[in-house]
FIFI-338174 format. One record per atom (N, C-alpha, C): residue in one letter; x, y, z. Coordinates in pm, whole numbers, plus 50000, padded with zeros to 5 digits. Example, Ala and Ser with C-alpha at 12.3 -4.5 7.8 and 13.67 -1.06 7.14 Angstrom:
# residues 2
A513194943150780
A512304955050780
A513204967050780
S512854977550708
S513674989450714
S512905000350787
//
This chain:
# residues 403
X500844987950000
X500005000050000
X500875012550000
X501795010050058
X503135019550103
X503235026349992
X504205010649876
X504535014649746
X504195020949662
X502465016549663
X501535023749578
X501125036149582
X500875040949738
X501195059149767
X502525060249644
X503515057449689
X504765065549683
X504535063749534
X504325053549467
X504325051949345
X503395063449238
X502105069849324
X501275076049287
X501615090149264
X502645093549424
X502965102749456
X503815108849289
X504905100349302
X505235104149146
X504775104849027
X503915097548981
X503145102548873
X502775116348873
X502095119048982
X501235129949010
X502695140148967
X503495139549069
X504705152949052
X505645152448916
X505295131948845
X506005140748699
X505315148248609
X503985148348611
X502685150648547
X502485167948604
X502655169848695
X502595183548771
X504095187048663
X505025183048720
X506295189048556
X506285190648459
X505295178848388
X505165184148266
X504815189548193
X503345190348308
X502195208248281
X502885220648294
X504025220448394
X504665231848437
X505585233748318
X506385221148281
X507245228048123
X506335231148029
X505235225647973
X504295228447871
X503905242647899
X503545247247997
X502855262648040
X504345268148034
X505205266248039
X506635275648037
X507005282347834
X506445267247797
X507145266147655
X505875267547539
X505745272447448
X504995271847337
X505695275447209
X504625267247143
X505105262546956
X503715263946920
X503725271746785
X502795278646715
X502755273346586
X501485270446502
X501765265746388
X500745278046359
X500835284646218
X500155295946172
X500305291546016
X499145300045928
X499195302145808
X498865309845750
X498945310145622
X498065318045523
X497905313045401
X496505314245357
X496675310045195
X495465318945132
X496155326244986
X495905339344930
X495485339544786
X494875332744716
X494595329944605
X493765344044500
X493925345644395
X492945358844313
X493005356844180
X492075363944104
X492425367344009
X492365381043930
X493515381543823
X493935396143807
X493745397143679
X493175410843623
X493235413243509
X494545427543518
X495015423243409
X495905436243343
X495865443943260
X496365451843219
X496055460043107
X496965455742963
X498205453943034
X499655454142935
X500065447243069
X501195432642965
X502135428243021
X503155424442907
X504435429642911
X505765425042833
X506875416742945
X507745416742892
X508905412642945
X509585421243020
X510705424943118
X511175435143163
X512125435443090
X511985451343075
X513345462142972
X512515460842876
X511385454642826
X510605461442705
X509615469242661
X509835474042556
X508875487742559
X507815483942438
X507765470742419
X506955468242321
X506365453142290
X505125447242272
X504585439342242
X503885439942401
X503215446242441
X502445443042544
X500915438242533
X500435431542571
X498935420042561
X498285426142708
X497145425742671
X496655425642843
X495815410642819
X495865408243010
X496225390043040
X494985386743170
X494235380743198
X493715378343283
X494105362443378
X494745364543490
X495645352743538
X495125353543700
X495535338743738
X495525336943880
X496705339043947
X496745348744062
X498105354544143
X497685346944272
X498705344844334
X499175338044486
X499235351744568
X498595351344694
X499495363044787
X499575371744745
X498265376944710
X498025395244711
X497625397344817
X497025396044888
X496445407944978
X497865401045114
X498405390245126
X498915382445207
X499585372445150
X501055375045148
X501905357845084
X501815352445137
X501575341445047
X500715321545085
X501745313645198
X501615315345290
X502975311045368
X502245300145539
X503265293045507
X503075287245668
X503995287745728
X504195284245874
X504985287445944
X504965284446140
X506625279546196
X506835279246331
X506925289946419
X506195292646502
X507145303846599
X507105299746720
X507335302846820
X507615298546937
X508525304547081
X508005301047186
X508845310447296
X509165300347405
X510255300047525
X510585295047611
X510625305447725
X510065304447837
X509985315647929
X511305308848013
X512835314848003
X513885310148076
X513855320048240
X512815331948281
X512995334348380
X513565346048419
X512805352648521
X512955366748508
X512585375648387
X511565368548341
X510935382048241
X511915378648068
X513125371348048
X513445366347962
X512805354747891
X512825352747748
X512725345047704
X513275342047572
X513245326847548
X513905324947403
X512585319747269
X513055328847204
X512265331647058
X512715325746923
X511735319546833
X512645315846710
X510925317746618
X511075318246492
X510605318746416
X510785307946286
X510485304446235
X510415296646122
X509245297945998
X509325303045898
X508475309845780
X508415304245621
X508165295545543
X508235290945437
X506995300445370
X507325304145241
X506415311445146
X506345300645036
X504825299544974
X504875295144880
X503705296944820
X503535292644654
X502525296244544
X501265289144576
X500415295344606
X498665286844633
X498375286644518
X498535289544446
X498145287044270
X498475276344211
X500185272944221
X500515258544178
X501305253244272
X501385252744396
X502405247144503
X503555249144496
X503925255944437
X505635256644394
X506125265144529
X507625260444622
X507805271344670
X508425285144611
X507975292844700
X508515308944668
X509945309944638
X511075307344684
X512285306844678
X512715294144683
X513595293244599
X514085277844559
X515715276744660
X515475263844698
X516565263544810
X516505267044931
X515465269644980
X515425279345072
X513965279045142
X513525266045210
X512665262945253
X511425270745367
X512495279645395
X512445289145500
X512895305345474
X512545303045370
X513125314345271
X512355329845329
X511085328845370
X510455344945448
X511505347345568
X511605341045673
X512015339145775
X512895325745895
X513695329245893
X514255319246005
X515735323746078
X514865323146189
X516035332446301
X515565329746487
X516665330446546
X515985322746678
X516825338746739
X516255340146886
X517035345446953
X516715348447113
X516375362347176
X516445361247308
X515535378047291
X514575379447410
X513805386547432
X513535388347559
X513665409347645
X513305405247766
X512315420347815
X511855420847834
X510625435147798
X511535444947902
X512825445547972
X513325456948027
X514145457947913
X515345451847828
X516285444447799
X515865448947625
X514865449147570
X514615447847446
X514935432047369
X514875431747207
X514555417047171
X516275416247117
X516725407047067
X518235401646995
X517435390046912
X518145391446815
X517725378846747
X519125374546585
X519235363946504
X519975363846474
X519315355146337
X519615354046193
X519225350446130
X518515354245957
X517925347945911
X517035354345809
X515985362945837
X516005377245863
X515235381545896
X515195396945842
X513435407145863
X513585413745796
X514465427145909
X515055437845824
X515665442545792
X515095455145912
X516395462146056
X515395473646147
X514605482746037
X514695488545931
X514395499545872
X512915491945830
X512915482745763
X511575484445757
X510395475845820
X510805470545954
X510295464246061
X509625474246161
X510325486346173
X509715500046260
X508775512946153
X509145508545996
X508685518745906
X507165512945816
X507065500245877
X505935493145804
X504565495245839
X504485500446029
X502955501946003
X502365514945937
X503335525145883
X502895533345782
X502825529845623
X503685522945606
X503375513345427
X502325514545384
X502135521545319
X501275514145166
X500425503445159
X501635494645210
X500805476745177
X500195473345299
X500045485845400
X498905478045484
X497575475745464
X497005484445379
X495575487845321
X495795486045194
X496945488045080
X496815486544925
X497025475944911
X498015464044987
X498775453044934
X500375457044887
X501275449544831
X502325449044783
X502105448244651
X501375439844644
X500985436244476
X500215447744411
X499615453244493
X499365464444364
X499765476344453
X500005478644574
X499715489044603
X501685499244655
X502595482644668
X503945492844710
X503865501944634
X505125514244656
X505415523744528
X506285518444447
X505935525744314
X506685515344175
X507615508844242
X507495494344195
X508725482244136
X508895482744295
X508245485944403
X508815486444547
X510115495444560
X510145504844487
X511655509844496
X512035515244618
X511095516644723
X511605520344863
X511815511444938
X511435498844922
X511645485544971
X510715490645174
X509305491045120
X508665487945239
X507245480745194
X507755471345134
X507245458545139
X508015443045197
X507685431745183
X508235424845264
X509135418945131
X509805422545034
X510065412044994
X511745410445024
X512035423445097
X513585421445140
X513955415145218
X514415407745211
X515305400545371
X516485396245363
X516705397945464
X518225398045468
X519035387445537
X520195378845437
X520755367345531
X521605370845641
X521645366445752
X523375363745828
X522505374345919
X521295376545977
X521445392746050
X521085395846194
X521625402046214
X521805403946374
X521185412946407
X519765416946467
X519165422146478
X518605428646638
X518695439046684
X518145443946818
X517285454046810
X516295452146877
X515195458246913
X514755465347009
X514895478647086
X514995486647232
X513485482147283
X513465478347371
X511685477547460
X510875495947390
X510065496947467
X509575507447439
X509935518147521
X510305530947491
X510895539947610
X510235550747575
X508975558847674
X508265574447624
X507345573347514
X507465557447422
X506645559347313
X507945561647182
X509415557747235
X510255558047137
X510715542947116
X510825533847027
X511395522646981
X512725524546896
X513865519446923
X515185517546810
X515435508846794
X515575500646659
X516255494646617
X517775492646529
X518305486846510
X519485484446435
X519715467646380
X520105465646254
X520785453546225
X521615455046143
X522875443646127
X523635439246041
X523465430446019
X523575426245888
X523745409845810
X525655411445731
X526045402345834
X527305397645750
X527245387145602
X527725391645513
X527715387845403
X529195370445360
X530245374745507
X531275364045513
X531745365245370
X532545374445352
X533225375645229
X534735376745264
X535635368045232
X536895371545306
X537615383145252
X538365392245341
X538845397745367
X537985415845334
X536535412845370
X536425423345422
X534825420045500
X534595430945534
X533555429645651
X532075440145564
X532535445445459
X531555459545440
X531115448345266
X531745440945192
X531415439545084
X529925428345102
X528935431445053
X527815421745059
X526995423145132
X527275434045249
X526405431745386
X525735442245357
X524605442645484
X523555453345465
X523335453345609
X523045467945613
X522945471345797
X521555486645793
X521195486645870
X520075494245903
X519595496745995
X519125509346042
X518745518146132
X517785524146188
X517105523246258
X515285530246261
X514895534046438
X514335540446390
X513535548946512
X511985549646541
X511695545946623
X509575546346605
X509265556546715
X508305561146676
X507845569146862
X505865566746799
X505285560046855
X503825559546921
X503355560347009
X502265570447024
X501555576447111
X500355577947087
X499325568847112
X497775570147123
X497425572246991
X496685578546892
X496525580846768
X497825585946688
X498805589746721
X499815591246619
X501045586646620
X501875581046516
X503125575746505
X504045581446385
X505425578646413
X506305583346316
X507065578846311
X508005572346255
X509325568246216
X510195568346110
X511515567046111
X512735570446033
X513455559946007
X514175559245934
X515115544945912
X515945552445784
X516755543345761
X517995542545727
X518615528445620
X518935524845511
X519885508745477
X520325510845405
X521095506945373
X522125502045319
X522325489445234
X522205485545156
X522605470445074
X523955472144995
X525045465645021
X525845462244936
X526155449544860
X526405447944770
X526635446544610
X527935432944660
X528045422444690
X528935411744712
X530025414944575
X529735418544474
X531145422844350
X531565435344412
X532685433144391
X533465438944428
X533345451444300
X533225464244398
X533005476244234
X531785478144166
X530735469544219
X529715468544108
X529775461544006
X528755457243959
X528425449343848
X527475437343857
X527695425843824
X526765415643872
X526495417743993
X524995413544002
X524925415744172
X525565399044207
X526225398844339
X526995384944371
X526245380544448
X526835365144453
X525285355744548
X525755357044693
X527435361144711
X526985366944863
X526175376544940
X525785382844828
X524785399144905
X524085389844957
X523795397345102
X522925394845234
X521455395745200
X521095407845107
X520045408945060
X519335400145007
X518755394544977
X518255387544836
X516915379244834
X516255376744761
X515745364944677
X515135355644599
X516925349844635
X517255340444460
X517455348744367
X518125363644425
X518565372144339
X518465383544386
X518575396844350
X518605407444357
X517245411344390
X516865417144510
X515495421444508
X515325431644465
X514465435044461
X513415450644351
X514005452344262
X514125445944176
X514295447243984
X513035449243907
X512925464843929
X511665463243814
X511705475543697
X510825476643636
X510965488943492
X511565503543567
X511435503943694
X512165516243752
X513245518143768
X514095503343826
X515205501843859
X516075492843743
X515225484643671
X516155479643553
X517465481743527
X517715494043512
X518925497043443
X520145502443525
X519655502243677
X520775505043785
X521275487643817
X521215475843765
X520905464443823
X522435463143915
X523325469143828
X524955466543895
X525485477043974
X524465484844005
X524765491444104
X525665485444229
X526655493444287
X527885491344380
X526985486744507
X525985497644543
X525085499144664
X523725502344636
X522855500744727
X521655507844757
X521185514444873
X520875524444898
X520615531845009
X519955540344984
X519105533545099
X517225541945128
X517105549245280
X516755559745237
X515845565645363
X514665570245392
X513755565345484
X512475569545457
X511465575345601
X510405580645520
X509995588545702
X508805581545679
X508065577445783
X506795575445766
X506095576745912
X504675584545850
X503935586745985
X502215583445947
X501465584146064
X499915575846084
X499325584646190
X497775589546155
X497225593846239
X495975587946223
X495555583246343
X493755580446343
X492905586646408
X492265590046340
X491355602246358
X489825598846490
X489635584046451
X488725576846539
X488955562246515
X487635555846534
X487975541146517
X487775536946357
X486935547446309
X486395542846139
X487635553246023
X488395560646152
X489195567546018
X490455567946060
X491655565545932
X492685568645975
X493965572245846
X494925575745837
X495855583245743
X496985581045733
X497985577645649
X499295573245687
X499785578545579
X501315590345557
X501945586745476
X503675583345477
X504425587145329
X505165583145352
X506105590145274
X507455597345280
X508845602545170
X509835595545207
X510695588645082
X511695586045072
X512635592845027
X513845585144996
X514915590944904
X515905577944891
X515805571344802
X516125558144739
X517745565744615
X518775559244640
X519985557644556
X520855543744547
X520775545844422
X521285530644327
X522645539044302
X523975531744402
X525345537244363
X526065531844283
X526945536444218
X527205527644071
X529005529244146
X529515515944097
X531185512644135
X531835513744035
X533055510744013
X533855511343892
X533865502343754
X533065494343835
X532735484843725
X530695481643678
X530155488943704
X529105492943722
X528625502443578
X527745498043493
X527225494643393
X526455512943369
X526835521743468
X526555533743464
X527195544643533
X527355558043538
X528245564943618
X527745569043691
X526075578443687
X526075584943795
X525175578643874
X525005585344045
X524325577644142
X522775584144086
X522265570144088
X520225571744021
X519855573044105
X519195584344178
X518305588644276
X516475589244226
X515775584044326
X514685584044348
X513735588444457
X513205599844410
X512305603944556
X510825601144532
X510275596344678
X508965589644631
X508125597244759
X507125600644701
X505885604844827
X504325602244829
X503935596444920
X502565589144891
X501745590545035
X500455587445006
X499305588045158
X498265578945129
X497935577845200
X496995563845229
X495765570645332
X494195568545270
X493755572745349
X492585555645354
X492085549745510
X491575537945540
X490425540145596
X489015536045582
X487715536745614
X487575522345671
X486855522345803
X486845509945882
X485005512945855
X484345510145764
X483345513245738
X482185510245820
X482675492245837
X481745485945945
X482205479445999
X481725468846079
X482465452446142
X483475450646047
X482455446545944
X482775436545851
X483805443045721
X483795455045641
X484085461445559
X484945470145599
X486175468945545
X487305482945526
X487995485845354
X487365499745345
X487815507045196
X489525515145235
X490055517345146
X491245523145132
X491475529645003
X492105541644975
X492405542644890
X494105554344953
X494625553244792
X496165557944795
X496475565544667
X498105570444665
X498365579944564
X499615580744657
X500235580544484
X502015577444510
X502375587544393
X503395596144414
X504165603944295
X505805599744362
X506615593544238
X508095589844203
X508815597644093
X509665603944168
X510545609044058
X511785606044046
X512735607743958
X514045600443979
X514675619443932
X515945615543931
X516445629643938
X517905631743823
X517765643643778
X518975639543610
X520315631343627
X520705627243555
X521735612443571
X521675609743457
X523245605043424
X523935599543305
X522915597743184
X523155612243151
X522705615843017
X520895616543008
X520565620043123
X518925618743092
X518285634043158
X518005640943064
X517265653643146
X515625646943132
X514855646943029
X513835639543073
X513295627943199
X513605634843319
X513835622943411
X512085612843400
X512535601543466
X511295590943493
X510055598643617
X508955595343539
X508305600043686
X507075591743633
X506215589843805
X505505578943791
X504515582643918
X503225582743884
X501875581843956
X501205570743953
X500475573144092
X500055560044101
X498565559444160
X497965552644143
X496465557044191
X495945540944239
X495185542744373
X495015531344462
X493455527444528
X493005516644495
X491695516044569
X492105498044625
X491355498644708
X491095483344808
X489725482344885
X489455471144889
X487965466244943
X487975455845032
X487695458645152
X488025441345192
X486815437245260
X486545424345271
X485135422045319
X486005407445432
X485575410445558
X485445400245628
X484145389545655
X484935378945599
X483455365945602
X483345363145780
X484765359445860
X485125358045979
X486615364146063
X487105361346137
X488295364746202
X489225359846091
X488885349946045
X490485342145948
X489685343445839
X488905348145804
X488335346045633
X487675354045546
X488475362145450
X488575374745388
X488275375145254
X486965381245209
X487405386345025
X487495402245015
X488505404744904
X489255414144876
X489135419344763
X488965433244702
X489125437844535
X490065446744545
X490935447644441
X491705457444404
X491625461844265
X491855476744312
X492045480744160
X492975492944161
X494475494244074
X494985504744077
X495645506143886
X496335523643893
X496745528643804
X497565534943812
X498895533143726
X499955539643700
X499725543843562
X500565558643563
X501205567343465
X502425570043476
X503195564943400
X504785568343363
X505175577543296
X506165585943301
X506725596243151
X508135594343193
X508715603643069
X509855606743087
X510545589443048
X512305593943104
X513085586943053
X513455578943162
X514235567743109
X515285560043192
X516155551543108
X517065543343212
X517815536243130
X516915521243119
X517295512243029
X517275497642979
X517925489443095
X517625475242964
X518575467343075
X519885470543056
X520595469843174
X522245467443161
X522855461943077
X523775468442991
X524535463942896
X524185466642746
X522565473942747
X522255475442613
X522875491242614
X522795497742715
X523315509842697
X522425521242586
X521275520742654
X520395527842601
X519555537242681
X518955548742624
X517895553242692
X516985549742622
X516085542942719
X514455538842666
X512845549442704
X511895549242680
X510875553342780
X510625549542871
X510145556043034
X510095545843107
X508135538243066
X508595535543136
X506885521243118
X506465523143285
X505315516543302
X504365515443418
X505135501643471
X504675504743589
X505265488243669
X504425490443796
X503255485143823
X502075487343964
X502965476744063
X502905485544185
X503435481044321
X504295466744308
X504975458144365
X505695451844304
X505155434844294
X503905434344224
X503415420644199
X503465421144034
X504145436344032
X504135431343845
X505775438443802
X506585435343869
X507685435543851
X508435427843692
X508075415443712
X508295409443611
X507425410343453
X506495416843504
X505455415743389
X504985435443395
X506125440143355
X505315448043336
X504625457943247
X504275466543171
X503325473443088
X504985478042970
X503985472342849
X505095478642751
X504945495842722
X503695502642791
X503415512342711
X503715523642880
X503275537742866
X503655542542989
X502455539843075
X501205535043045
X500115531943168
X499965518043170
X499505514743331
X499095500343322
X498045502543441
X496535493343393
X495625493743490
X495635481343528
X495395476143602
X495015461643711
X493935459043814
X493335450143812
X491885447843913
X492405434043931
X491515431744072
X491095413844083
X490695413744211
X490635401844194
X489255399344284
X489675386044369
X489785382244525
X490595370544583
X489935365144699
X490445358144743
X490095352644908
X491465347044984
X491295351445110
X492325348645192
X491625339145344
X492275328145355
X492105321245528
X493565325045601
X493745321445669
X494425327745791
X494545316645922
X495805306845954
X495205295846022
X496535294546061
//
């Protein structure tokens, strides 16, 4: 009878442990899947200014890329804990993943978090500048797909991320947040070729916010030219290549700065915008001479109409500024509507519809050594496909779950 107490006794206290590690530790499984369809106006090839078709197609991850994903925390004590993330993107249209090689290609990075202490973390991850500059974006109410500014050339959408990166995050202090990261690129014998590091500042306070940031991307060739597969940046290549940026592709560096601020007016209204100043630096071996500057300014205004319904609409003006041989500079408007209808908490239909106007000049692809017209390229879901002529209109129509 003895035995059987004592025997009981333990069950009970390993069972009491293992509730106690389970309540210490959690693992998260999450998703998304984003399916639509899009009509276009004009789609060519990029760098062309001619044979454009308009196309009616099914897109993945407009309003939300199709992605699943780990996250998870360990409460080690005293208000610390350990954090990791794990993120795979991929096509709801035909299963294909998003980035090849790279299973975990949105995100994957573990690290340490302590709410006096701020967060550390280490890995594939996105970038301080536009982790503190995003809840003013564009793509919170337009999308990425139609709604970044051209070709994403400010890169505050998600499609940057950055390998190798070391990332810290300040707790909140007054309503001010800082961040900073580096991604080492491991290029021997230097520390600056490939890597990308960035800078940002937040301050929120009750209805209004603002923040600043700062990056940097460098160019793994040495001098410019091919972009190299060590850049930190990437993927599966050079991010934001589109009819805007085409012809900077071998640029040495890239470096963005951007302000963005949000006011809500009540619970059904609210305003966000945003100025950059985007430069594509050209090296010695770099397919152009002078540094291509881009200034971009845009606002977002969001109607929380009902429960169920939120309207948005936007307006983006891009200009680039004179450079190697072009006084006709590129400039580019942009015009933005969104609809979203909630079925439930996880289950969404969505319309979009936007318009670009292009003028003026730019360069080609690299190496043709030309000035071309520039062309339309809507927010960066039509990067690859975009308008042979200077306008391109786009609509569609989608559903998103959330799980």
């Amino acid at each position: 009878m003895k035995q059987s107490r004592q025997a009981g006794a333990a069950v009970v206290i390993t069972v009491a442990m293992a509730t106690s590690a389970h309540a210490q530790t959690s693992v998260t499984l999450y998703g998304i899947v984003d399916n639509s369809l899009t009509y276009q106006s004009s789609q060519t090839t990029l760098g062309s200014t001619k044979g454009g078709r308009s196309n009616i197609k099914m897109s993945s991850g407009v309003w939300a890329g199709s992605r699943f994903g780990l996250k998870g925390a360990e409460d080690l004590g005293g208000g610390t804990k350990a954090i990791f993330q794990l993120e795979s993107g991929f096509n709801s249209a035909n299963g294909a993943q998003q980035f090849t090689n790279a299973e975990f290609g949105r995100q994957a990075w573990v690290g340490m978090t302590n709410p006096t202490y701020g967060t550390f973390t280490a890995g594939r991850q996105y970038t301080s500048y536009y982790s503190l500059l995003s809840p003013y974006s564009p793509t919170t109410w337009l999308t990425g797909f139609y709604g970044a500014h051209p070709g994403d050339v400010d890169e505050l959408d998600t499609i940057y991320r950055a390998n190798n990166s070391l990332v810290y995050t300040s707790p909140k202090l007054y309503g001010f947040t800082f961040s900073g990261s580096y991604s080492f690129a491991g290029v021997p014998g230097s520390v600056n070729q490939g890597s990308t590091w960035s800078g940002a500042v937040q301050y929120a306070n009750g209805p209004f916010g603002i923040a600043a940031g700062i990056t940097r991307i460098n160019n793994s060739t040495s001098g410019g030219g091919a972009y190299g597969a060590d850049s930190t940046t990437n993927s599966a290549g050079q991010s934001g290549v589109s009819a805007v940026t085409n012809g900077y592709q071998t640029a040495q560096a890239q470096q963005r700065f951007a302000i963005g601020t949000g006011y809500a007016f009540n619970s059904s209204w609210d305003v966000s915008a945003t100025y950059s100043n985007v430069q594509y630096i050209p090296g010695i071996h770099s397919l152009y001479r002078d540094t291509a500057i881009f200034n971009t300014a845009g606002a977002v205004l969001h109607w929380h109409a009902s429960t169920t319904l939120d309207l948005a609409t936007g307006y983006s003006y891009t200009r680039a500024t004179k450079a190697n041989g072009i006084d006709s500079v590129a400039q580019y408007h942009q015009f933005n509507l969104s609809e979203y209808y909630s079925l439930s908490k996880r289950t969404g239909l969505y319309a979009l519809q936007a318009f670009q106007r292009a003028k003026g000049k730019t360069l080609g692809t690299p190496g043709a050594s030309s000035v071309i017209n520039a062309t339309a390229t809507l927010g960066d879901g039509f990067q690859s496909a975009p308008s042979s002529s200077q306008s391109q209109f786009a609509a569609g129509v989608g559903i998103i779950h959330r799980f």
